[in-house]
N, C-alpha and C positions, 0 to 999 in steps of 0.2 A: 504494500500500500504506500503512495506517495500520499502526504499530506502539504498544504501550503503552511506557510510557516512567517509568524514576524515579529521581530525582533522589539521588546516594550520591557526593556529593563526596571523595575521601579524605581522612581525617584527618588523613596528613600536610604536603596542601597545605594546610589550614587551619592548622596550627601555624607553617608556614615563614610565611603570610601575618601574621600575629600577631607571630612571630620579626621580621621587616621593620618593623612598627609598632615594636615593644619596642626596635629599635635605632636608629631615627630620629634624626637630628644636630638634635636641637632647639638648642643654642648657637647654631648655625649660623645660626636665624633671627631677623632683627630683631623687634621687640615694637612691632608697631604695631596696635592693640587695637581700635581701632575699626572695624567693619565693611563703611565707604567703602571702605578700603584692599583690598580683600577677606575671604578667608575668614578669622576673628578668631583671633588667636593662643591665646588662652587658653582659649577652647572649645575649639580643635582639640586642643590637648592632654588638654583635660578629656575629652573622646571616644575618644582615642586611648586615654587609661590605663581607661576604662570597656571599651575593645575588648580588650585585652590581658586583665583581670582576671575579667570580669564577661561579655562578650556570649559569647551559644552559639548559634551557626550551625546549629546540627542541629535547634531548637526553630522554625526557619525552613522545615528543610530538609523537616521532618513537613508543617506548616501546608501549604507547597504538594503534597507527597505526599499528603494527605489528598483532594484531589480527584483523578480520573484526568486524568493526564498522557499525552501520546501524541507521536509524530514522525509527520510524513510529508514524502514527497520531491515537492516541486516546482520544475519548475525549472532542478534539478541543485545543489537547496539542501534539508537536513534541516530542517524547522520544526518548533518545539516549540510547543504548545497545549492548554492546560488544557479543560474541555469538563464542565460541567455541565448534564445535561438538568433544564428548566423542569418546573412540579410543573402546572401545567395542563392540558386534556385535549387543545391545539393549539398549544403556544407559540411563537412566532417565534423561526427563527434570529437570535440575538446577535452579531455580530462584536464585541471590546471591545479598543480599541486602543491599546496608551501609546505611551509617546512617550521624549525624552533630556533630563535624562538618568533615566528611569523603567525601569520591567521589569515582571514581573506581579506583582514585591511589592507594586505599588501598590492589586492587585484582591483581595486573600485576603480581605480584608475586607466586599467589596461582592458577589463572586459568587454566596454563597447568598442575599443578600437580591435580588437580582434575579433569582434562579433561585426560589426560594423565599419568596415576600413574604408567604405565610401565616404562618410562623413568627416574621414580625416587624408584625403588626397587620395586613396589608396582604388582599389577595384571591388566592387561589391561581392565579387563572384570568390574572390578572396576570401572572405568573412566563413567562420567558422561560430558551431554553437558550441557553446564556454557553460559547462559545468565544474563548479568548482565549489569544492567539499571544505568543512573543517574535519582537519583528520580525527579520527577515533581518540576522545580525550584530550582535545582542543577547543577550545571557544563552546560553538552553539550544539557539539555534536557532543550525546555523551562515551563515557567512558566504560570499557570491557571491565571485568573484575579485578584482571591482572595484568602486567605490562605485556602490550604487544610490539614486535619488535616490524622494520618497516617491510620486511617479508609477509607477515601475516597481514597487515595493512595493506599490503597492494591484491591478495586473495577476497579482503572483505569491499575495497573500489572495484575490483573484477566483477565481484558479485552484482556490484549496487549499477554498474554501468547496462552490465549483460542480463541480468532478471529481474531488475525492480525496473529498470528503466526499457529496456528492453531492446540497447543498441545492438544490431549485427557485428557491429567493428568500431570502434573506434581508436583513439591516437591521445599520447601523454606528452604532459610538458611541467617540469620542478627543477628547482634548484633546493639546495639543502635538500633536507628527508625529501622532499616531495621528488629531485635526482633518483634518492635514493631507490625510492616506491616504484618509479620510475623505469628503473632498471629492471626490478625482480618483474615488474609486469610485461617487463621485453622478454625476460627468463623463462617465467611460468605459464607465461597467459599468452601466448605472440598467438592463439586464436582468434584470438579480438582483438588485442593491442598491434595495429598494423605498424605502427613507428612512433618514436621517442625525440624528445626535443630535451638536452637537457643545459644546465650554465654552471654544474657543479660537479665534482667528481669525488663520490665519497667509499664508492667499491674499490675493491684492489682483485687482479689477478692472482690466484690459487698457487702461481709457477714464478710471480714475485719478478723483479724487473732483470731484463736480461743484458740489455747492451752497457759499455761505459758510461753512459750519457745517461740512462734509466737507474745504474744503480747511483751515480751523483743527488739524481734527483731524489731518490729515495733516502738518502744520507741528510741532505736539504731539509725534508720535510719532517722528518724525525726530529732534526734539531728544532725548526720553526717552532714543532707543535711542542715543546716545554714548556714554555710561558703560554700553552693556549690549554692544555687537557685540564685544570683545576675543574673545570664548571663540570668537561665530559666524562669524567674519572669520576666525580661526588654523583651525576645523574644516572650513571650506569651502573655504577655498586649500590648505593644508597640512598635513594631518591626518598622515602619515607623522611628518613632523618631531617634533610633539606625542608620537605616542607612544614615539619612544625614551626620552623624560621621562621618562613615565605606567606603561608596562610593566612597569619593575622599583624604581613606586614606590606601594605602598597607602596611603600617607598622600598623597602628589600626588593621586592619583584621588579620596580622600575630600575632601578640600581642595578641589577641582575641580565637585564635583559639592554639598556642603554649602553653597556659594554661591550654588548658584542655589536651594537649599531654602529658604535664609532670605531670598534679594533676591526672590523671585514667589511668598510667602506673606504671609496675612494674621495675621500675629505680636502677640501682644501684648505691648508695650513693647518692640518686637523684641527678644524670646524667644525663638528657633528652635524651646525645649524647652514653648511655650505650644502648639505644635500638633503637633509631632512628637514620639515618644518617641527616647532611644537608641538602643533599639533597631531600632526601625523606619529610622532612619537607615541605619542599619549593616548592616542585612537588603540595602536596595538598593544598595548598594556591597557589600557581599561578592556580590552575582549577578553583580556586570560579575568581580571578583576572582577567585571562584572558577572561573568561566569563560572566564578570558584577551580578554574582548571589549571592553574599552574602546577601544581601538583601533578596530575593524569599527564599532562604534554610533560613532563620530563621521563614519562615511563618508556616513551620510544628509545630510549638510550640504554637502557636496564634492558628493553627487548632483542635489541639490535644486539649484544654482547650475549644474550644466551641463544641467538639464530648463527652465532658463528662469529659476532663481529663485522671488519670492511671486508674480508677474505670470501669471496665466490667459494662455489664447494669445488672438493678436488678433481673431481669430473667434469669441471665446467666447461661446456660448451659454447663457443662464441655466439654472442646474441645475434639474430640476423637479420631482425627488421631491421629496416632505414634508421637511422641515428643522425640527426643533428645536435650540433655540439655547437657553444655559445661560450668562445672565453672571457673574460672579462678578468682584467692584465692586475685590481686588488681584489681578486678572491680573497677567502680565509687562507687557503694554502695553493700552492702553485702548482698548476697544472703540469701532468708527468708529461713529455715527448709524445709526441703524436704516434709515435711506432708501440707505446705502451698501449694506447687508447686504441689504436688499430686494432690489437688482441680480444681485446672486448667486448667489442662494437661492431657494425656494419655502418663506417661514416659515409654519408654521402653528402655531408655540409659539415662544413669549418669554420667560423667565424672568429678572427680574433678582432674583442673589439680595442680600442685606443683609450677609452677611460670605463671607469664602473667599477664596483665589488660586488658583493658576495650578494646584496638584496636586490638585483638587478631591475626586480618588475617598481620599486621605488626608486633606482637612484638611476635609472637609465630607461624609463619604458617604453621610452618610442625606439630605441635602439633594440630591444626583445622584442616588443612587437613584429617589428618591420622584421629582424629573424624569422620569427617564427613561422611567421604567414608565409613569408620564401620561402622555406621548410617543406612546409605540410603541405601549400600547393601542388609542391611538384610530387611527394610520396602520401 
């Protein structure tokens, strides 16, 4: 059963959430301002008294209401999923997948232009229909009992595409987990998933890199990720722990989550505010907020580490729908050699772009767009 669905937070927990901000034991925190340390003290507060004063949740809560909203049950899990039909006389189904810590605040902006590229210079015949989920224990959708890792996630979107919805085929596109989901639906399901779009690369091959130049990079990315695994090492062993912190605190969660905004962006003069607005910060943090789900979205990390981790299984077979690949030169970590990604994949598109990171459909979305729709047209 599809049901329509729409998003009416109460106004009371929006005031208590703001009430929490506005009492925050700021004294209590040392001033250490520079951004190595983490989330920077003086922005955070700078953000916080714009959230208190200034930001309006309901101007967010329209934006997503403006498209139809819907649930359905699979599973023995309510998924929520945005669903814009493409302006074309045939368009392919869209799967459009975020990731953590993301939501579909990340897509308000990109869904009519890939559903509708007439209205933005583009060819109408282009335009593709955009369904686009909160993943299992994310935002609007709720959550399984226990962690699922982003294998068994891309089984329960298989599901929701192929028998609630009832498409013959259609076609993915994520960065972060939504790469991830991405993949294993290239893997497991290439029934229905005829090709993959993705702007992140978070699987590894089974047989581990082979040339000079792949095991550099592999040397590279080992070192990079020291000062990155704190947040993925706490959410993959002990995620429970984390949230009795986080639960009953919206400055820890924005604090939490505004680190990774500005550490896997491509910022000028690191400026978090050269690419993202307040608002739009604040939009994705009040969806895990208003929705009690920070907690459940960190358990894809806990699932991911007992499906095996980045490591494909030792059998792996190269995926071999159509793959477009989207680089984007500040990802979180640097993309391996093309001849690793070769092993893979079946690339039939390469884009490197010239600026952007790791939130691409927020800090570059005409540049993923116009990818994408390249992409899919032709496969």
């Amino acid at each position: 059963m599809i049901e329509k669905f729409k998003i009416d937070i109460p106004r009371e927990k929006v005031s208590k959430i703001k009430e929490k901000v506005k009492n925050y034991p700021w004294n209590l925190i040392p001033n250490l301002p520079d951004w190595k340390h983490g989330t920077n003290l003086p922005y955070l507060k700078e953000i916080c008294d714009y959230w208190i004063k200034d930001f309006d949740w309901s101007l967010y809560e329209k934006k997503i209401n403006d498209f139809q909203n819907f649930k359905t049950h699979v599973d023995g899990i309510n998924i929520h999923f945005i669903k814009e039909e493409g302006s074309g006389s045939n368009p392919k189904n869209l799967l459009l997948i975020h990731g953590w810590p993301g939501s579909v605040i990340e897509f308000i902006e990109i869904i009519n232009q890939l559903a509708h590229p007439e209205n933005y210079g583009g060819n109408k015949e282009d335009g593709v229909t955009v369904i686009a989920p909160s993943l299992p224990g994310f935002g609007f959708s709720e959550s399984s009992n226990e962690p699922y890792g982003p294998r068994k996630i891309a089984e329960i979107l298989n599901k929701m595409m192929t028998i609630n919805l009832k498409y013959k085929n259609y076609v993915a596109q994520g960065g972060d987990w939504g790469a991830t989901i991405a993949n294993w639906l290239g893997y497991d399901h290439d029934k229905y998933c005829k090709a993959i779009h993705i702007n992140c690369l978070t699987m590894r091959h089974p047989d581990g890199p082979q040339t000079d130049k792949e095991k550099r990079w592999q040397e590279k990315f080992d070192k990079d990720q020291i000062m990155q695994d704190g947040y993925r090492t706490q959410q993959a062993t002990k995620p429970q722990t984390l949230s009795y912190a986080m639960m009953d605190s919206p400055v820890g969660i924005a604090a939490w989550i505004i680190e990774k905004m500005h550490g896997w962006s491509d910022l000028k003069d690191g400026n978090i505010e050269s690419v993202y607005s307040k608002d739009v910060l604040l939009a994705n943090i009040m969806t895990y907020l208003c929705t009690d789900t920070f907690s459940t979205s960190t358990w894809i990390y806990f699932g991911r580490r007992e499906e095996g981790g980045r490591l494909f299984p030792k059998d792996f077979k190269k995926i071999n729908i159509p793959t477009g690949i989207a680089v984007f030169p500040k990802e979180m970590s640097e993309w391996p050699p093309r001849s690793y990604v070769e092993r893979i994949f079946n690339i039939q598109q390469w884009t490197e772009m010239k600026n952007g990171g790791h939130f691409a459909s927020l800090e570059k979305p005409d540049l993923l767009v116009k990818d994408i729709l390249n992409f899919f047209k032709k496969n």
